[in-house]
N, C-alpha and C positions, 0 to 999 in steps of 0.2 A: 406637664411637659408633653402629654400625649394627642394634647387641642383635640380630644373629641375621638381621634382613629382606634381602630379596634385592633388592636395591639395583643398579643398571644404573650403571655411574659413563659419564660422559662424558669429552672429551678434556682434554686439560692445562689449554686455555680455562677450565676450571670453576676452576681455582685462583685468577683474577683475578675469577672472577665476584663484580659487587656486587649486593647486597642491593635493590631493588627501591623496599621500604616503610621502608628502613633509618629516613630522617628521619621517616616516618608513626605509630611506634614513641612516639613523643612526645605523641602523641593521647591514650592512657592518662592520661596526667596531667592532663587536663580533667577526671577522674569525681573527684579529691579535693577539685575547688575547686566543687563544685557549690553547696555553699551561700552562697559568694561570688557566684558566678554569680546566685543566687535572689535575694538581694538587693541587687545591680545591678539587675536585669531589676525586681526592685518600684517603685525607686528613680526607674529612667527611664521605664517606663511607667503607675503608678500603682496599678497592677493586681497588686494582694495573692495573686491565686490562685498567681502564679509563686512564693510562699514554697513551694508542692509543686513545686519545679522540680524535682526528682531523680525522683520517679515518672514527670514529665511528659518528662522526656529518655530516661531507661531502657526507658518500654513505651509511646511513643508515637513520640516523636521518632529511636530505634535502629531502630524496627521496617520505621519510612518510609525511611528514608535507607537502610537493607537494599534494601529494594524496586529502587529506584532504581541503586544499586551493584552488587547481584548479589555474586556468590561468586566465590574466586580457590584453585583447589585443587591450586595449583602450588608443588614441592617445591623446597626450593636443592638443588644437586648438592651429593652427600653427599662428595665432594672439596672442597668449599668449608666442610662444615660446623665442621674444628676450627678455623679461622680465626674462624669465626664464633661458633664457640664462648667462643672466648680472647679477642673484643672486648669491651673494659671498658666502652664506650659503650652494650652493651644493659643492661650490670648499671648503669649510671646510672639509665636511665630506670626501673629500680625501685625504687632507693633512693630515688628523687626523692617517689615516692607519701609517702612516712611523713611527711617535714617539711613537705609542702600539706597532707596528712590532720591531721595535730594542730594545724595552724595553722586549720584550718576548724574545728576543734571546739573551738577557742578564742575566735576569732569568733561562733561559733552559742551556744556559753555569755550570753558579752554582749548579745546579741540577745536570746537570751530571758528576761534579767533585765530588758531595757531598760523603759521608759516605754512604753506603745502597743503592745504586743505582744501580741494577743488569743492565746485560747487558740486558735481557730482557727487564728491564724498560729501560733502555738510547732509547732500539732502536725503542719503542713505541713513546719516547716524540718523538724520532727526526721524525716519521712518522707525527705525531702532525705537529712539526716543520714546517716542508715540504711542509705541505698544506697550513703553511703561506707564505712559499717562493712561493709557485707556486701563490695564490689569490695575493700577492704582486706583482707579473709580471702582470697580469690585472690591476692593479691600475696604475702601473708603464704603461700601456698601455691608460690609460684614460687620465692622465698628459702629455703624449708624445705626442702625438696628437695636444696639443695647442699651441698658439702663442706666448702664454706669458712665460718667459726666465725662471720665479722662477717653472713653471709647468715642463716646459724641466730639469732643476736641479733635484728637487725631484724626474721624474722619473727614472734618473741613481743613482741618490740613492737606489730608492726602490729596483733597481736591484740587488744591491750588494749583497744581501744575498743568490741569487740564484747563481750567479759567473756566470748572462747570461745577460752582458751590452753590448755586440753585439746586443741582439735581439731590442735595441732602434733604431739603424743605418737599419738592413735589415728588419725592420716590415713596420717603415716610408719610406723607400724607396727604398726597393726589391719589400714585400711581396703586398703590395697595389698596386703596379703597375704593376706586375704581378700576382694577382692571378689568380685562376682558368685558368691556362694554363700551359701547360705543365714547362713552363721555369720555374715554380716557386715550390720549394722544399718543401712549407707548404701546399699545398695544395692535399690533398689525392687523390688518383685514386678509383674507382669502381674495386671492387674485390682484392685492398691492404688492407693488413691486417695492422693493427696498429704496429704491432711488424717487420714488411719489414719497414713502413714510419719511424718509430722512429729516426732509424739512420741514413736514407736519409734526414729529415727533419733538424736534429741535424745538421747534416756536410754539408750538402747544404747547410744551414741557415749561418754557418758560413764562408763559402769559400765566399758566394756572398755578407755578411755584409763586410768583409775583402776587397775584389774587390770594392766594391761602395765605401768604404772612402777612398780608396788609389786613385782611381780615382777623388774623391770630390778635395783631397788634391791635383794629380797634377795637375787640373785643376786652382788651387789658388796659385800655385808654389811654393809648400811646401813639405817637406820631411815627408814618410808613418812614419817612426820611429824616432817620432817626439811627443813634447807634444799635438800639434795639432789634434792627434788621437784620435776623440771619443771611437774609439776601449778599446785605451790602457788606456786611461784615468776609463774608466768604471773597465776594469778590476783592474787598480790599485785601486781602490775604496775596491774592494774584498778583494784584499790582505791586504791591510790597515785595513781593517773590520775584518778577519780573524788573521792577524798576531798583532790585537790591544788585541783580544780576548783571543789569545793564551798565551800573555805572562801575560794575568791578572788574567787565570783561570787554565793554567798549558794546556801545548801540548796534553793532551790526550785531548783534547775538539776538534781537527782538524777532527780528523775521524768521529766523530758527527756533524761537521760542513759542510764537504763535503759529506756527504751522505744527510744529509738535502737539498744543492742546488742539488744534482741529480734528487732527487725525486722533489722539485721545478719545475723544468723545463723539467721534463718528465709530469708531471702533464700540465703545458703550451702545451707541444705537444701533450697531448693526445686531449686537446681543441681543437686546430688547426688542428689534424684530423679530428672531427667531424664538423668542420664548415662549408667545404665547399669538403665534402665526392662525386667525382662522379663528380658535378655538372664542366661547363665547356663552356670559353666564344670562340665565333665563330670568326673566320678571316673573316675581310672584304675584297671586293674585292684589296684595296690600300695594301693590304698585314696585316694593322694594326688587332689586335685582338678589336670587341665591347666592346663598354665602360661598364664597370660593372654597376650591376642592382641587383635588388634585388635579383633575382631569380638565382643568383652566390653563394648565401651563404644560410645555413639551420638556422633558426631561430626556436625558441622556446619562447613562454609568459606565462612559470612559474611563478607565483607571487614573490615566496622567492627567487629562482636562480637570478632572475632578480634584488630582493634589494642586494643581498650580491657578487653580482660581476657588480655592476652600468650599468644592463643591456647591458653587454656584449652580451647578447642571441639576442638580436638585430640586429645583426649582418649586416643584411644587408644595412636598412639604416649607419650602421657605414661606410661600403664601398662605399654607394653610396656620405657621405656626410663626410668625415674624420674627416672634424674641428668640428660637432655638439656635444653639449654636452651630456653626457647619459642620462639627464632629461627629453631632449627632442626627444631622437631618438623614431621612429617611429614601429609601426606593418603596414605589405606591406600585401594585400593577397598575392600578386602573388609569395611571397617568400615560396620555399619550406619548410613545417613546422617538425621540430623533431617530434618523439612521447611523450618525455618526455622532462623534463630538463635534463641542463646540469651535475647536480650530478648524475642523473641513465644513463644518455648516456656513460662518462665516464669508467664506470665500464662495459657497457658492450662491449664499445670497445677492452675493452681488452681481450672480450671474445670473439675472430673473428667467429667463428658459428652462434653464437647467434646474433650477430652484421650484420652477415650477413644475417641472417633469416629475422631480424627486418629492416633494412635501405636498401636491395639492391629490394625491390619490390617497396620502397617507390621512390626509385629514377628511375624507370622503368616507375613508372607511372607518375614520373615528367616531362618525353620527351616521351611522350606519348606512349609507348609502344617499343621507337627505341632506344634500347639503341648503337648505335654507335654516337648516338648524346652526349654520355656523355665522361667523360675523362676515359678511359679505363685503367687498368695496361698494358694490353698486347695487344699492337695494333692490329688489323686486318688488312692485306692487303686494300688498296684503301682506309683505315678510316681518312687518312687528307685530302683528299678530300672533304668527308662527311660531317667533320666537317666548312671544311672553306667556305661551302656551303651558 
């Protein structure tokens, strides 16, 4: 469980040690009922604006309550961690996401077929919406990840809503094996603005999920357009999802339903630029690029960011250890640290100045003053060299 870190165990005590935030683990499960939530809050106080209650919780409401909370960058003892591993109570609280998540977007269906529902409001809830598609691609990213078959199912389920059940095939076996190098399309450059990576991330993402299973398959002597395709499989999940929706709430609900997975999964890449912004793993002399390490990905130990996306901010134990679960993943020093959580970094990614102001000194002073050691947008002459150095 330890992939190699050099881990200090402590005395036998750690074997009874409980879990701290064990019950706080359940918080997660408030980001799928958000648009129940939005329409309560219309309900009791009259005040329509709350139909955008999921942007207003996400980048207003996470950012403050950060503030307030502070950070907790404390590990469980890595004697405590198979126990915690093998607790069935954390795989609860992720199963739980998918059956709040579909039951809100059956809700928000009927809502925006209802009587009174401006378009104003449609396009608040689906912003709502959106924020559960894209927190449901993390979830779907924590289930993907495991061994166990019924975890691999639910996380092409949870996909479906976003209509991005490729990103199961090229996250598990693009994006981890190439990150932080150039070959790899999620992973941002130093001095790429989020709004350049968006749709190199998008279509890169998918060109190379597309090539890895058609490859998987001919290697198993099977044909790419074929049931056998996790691809198509995922995607028919959507259409099935979408055209099950359509004919039980009337076609005008497609254009709220597609605009909800865009936003979805712009939201997923706006993550994926901030993960692993800049940072950039070196060629060994055998030609192969170093084994990823902590100090490949940007991590953050927000208290709440941390319970409501299963310590995704973690990030880098996640790469250094894929199959760990998020109970147990770790705080590394030596990982480069965000300045804030994931809810305020998000927003200001998309505000590249600002974005730029804040994260391109922090990553300057992460290769100590040389930045040709990081992944550049616009290479400099002799800079593979430097790197493969």
């Amino acid at each position: 469980l330890d992939g190699g870190a050099d881990v200090s165990y402590q005395d036998a005590g750690d074997l009874h040690w409980r879990d701290p935030k064990r019950h706080l683990w359940l918080l997660a499960l408030a980001v799928p009922t958000l648009p129940l939530q939005a329409g309560a809050l219309v309900q009791a106080t009259g005040l329509r604006l709350f139909w955008w209650w999921g942007p207003i919780f996400a980048f207003a409401v996470i950012p403050l309550a950060e503030r307030l909370t502070g950070s907790d960058g404390a590990n469980p003892p890595e004697a405590a961690a198979r126990r915690l591993e093998e607790d069935r109570y954390y795989r609860w609280c992720t199963y739980l996401y998918l059956p709040l998540q579909f039951g809100a977007l059956v809700w928000a269906c009927g809502q925006w077929t209802a009587a009174g529902m401006s378009v104003t409001d449609g396009l608040g809830l689906t912003a709502t919406t959106g924020v559960v598609a894209g927190v449901a691609i993390n979830t779907a990213h924590e289930l993907g990840h495991k061994r166990v078959q019924l975890e691999r199912r639910l996380s092409r389920m949870a996909l479906a809503q976003s209509c991005y059940g490729h990103f199961y095939v090229e996250h598990n076996h693009g994006h981890h094996i190439r990150v932080a190098t150039p070959e790899d399309p999620a992973s941002s450059r130093y001095g790429e603005s989020f709004w350049h990576f968006l749709p190199r991330s998008v279509l890169g993402g998918l060109r190379s999920a597309w090539t890895l299973e058609a490859s998987r398959l001919q290697r198993r002597g099977r044909r790419t357009w074929s049931p056998h395709n996790d691809i198509l499989t995922a995607w028919a999940l959507s259409v099935a999802l979408f055209g099950t929706l359509a004919l039980t709430f009337g076609w005008a609900v497609l254009p709220y339903l597609l605009l909800q997975a865009v936003l979805g999964f712009c939201l997923l890449e706006t993550v994926n630029y901030l993960e692993h912004y800049g940072l950039l793993r070196r060629r060994r002399p055998d030609g192969r690029y170093e084994r990823v390490a902590p100090r490949h990905s940007w991590n953050s130990n927000t208290t709440i960011s941390n319970l409501l996306l299963f310590q995704l901010q973690r990030h880098s134990d996640h790469h250094a250890n894929p199959l760990r679960r998020y109970q147990t993943l770790r705080h590394f020093d030596e990982a480069p640290q965000l300045p804030a959580g994931y809810a305020t970094m998000i927003v200001l990614a998309w505000l590249t100045p600002l974005w730029r102001r804040v994260m391109d000194p922090r990553l300057v002073a992460h290769y100590g003053g040389d930045i040709e050691l990081a992944h550049l947008h616009t290479p400099s002459p002799g800079r593979a060299d430097r790197s493969s150095a």
